[in-house]
Backbone as JSON Lines, residues from 0, in Angstrom:
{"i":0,"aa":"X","n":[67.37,95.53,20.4],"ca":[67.29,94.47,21.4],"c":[66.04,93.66,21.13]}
{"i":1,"aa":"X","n":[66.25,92.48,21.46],"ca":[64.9,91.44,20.7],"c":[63.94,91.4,22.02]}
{"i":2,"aa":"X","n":[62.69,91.11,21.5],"ca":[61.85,91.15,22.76],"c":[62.02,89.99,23.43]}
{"i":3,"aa":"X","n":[62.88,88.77,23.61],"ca":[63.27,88.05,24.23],"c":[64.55,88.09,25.14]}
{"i":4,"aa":"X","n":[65.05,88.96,24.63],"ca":[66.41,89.55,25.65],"c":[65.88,90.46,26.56]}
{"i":5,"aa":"X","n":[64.68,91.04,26.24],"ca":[64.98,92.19,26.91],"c":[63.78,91.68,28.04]}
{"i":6,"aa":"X","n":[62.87,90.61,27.62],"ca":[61.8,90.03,28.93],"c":[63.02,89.33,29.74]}
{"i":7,"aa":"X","n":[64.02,88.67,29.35],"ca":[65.05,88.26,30.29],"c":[65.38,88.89,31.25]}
{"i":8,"aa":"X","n":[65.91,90.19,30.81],"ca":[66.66,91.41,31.17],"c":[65.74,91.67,32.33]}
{"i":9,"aa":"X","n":[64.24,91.85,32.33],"ca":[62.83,92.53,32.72],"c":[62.74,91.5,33.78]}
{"i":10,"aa":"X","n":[62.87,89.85,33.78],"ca":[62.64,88.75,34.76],"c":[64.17,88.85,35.54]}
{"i":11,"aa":"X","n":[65.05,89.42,34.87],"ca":[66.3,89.15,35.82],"c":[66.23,90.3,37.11]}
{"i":12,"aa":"X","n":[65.81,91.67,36.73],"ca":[65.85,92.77,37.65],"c":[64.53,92.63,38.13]}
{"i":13,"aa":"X","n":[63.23,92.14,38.04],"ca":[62.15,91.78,38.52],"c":[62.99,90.5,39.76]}
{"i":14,"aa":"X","n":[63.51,89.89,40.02],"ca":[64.13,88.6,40.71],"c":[64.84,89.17,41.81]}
{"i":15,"aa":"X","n":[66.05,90.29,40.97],"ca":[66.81,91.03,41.97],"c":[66.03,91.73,42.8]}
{"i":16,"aa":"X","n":[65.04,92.88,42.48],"ca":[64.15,93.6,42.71],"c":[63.39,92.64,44.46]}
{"i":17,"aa":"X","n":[63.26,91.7,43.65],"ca":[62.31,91.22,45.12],"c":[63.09,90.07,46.33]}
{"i":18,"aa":"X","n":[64.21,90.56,46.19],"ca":[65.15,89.94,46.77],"c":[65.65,91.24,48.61]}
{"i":19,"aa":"X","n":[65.23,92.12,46.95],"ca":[65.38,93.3,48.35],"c":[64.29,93.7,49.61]}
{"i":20,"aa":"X","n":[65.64,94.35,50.57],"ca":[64.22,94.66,51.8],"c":[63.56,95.52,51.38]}
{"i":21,"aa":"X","n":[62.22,95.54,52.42],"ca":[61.27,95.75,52.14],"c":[61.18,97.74,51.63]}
{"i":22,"aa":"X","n":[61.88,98.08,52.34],"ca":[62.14,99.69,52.44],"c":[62.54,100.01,51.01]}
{"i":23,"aa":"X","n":[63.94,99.08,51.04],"ca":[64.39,99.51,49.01],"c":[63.27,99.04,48.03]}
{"i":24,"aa":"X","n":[62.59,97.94,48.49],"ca":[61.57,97.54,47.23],"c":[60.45,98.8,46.92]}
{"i":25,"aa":"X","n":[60.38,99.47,48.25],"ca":[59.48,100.58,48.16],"c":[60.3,102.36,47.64]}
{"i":26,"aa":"X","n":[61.56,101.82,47.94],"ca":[62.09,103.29,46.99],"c":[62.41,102.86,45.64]}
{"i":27,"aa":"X","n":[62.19,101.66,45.37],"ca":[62.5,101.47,44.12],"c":[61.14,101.56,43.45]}
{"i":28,"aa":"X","n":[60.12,100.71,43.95],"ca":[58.64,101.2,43.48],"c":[58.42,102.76,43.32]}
{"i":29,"aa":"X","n":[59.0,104.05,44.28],"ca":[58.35,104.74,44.12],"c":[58.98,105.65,42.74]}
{"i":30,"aa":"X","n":[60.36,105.18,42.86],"ca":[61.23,105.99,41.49],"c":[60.75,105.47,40.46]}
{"i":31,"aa":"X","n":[60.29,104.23,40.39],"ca":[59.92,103.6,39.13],"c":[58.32,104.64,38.83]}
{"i":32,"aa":"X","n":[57.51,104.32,39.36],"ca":[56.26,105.29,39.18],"c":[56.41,106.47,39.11]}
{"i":33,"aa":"X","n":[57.31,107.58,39.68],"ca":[57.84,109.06,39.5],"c":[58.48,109.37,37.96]}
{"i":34,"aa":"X","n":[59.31,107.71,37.59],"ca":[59.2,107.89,36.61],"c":[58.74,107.83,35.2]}
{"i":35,"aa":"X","n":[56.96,107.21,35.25],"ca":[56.35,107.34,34.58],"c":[55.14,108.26,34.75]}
{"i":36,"aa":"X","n":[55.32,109.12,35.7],"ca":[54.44,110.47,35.83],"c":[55.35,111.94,35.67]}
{"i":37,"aa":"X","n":[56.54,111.75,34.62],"ca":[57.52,113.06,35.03],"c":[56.76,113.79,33.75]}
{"i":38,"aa":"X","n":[56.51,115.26,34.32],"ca":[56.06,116.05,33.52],"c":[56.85,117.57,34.2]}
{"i":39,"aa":"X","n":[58.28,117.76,33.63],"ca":[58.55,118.77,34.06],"c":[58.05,120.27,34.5]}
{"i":40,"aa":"X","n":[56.82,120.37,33.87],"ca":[56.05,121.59,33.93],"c":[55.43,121.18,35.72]}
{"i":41,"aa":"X","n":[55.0,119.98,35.22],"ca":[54.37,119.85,37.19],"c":[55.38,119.91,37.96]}
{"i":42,"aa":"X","n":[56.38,119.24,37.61],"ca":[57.21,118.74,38.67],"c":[57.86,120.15,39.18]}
{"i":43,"aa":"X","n":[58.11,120.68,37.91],"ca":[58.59,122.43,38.66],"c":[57.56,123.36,39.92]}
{"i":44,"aa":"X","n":[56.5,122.77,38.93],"ca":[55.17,123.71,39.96],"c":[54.88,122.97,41.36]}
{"i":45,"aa":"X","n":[55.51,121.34,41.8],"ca":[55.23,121.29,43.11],"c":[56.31,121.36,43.91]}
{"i":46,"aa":"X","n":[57.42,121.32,43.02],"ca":[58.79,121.68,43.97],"c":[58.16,123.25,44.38]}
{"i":47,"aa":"X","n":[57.87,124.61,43.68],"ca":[57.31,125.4,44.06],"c":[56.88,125.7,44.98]}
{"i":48,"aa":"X","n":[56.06,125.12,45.25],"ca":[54.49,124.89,46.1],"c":[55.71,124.11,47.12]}
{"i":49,"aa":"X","n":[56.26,123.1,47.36],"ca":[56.47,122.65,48.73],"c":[57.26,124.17,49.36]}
{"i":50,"aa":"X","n":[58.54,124.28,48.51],"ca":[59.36,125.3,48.77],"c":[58.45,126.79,49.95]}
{"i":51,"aa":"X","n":[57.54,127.02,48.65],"ca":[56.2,128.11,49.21],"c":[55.49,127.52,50.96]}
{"i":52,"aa":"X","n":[55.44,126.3,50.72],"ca":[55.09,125.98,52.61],"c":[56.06,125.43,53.19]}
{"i":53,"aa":"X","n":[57.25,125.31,52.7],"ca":[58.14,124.86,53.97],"c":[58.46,126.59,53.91]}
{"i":54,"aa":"X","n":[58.54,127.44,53.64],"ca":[59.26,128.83,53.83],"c":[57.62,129.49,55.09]}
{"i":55,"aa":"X","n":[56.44,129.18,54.64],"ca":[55.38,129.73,55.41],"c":[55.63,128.96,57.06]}
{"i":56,"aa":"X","n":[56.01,127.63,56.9],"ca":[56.65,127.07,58.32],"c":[57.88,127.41,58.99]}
{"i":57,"aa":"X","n":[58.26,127.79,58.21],"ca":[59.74,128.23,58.83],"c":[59.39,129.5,59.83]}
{"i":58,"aa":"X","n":[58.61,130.8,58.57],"ca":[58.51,131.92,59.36],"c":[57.59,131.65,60.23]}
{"i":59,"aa":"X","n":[56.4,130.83,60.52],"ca":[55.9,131.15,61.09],"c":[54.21,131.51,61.29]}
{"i":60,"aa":"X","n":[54.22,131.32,59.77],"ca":[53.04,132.2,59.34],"c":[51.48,131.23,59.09]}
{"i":61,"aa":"X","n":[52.41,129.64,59.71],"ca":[50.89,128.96,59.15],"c":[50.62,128.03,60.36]}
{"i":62,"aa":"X","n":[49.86,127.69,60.67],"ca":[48.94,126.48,61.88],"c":[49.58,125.49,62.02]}
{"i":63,"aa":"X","n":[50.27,124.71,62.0],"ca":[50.54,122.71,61.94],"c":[49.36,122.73,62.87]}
{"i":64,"aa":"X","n":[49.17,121.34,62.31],"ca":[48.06,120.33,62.91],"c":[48.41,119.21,63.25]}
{"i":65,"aa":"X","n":[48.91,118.68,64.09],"ca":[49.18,117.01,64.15],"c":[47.88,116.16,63.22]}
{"i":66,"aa":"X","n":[48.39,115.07,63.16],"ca":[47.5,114.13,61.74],"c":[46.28,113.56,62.18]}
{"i":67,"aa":"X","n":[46.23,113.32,63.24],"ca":[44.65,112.74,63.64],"c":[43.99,113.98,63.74]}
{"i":68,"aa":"X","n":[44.51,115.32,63.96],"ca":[42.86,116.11,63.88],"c":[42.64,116.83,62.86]}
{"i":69,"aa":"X","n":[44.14,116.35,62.02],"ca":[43.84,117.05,60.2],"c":[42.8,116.07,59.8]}
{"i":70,"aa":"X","n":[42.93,114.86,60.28],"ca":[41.96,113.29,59.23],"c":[40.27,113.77,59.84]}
{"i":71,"aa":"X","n":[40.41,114.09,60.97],"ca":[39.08,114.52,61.85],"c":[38.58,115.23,60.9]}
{"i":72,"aa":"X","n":[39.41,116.79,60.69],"ca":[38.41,117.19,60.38],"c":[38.08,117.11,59.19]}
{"i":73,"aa":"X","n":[39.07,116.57,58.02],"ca":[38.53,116.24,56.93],"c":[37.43,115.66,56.56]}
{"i":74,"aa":"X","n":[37.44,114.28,57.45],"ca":[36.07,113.28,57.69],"c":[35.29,114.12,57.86]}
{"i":75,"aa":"X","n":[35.08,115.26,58.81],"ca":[33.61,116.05,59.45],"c":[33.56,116.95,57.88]}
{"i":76,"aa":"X","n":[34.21,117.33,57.46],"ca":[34.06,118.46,56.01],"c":[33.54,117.32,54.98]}
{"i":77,"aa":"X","n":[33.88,116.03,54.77],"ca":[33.46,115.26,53.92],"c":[32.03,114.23,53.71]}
{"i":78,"aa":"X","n":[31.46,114.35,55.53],"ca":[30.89,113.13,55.89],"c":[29.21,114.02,55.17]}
């Protein structure tokens, strides 16, 4: 493919792209960036890791915090 077809190709779905609402422009931003950070070795290890705390929430076994006094106390641990 010549690099002139394919900047076409790149300005035509860049056009479509921002045509959309605002919500799809942002699931489309975020698949696009997911897919230039895929490193199956991570990606296995944080599916892991969520799996590992949604199962610690389920049983039971961990704190929730609503978000303003998780940011609190981060700020007070950081300041």
């Amino acid at each position: 493919m010549s690099k002139k077809v394919m900047t076409t190709n790149v300005e035509e779905l860049e056009a479509e792209a921002l045509c959309l609402p605002a919500a799809q422009r942002a699931h489309l931003v975020e698949k696009l960036i997911a897919s230039l950070d895929s490193e199956p070795d991570i990606e296995a290890a944080w599916a892991d890791e969520v799996e590992r705390r949604h199962a610690e929430i389920e049983a039971g076994t961990v704190e929730l915090l609503p978000g303003a006094e998780t940011m609190a106390r981060l700020r007070a641990e950081f300041q």
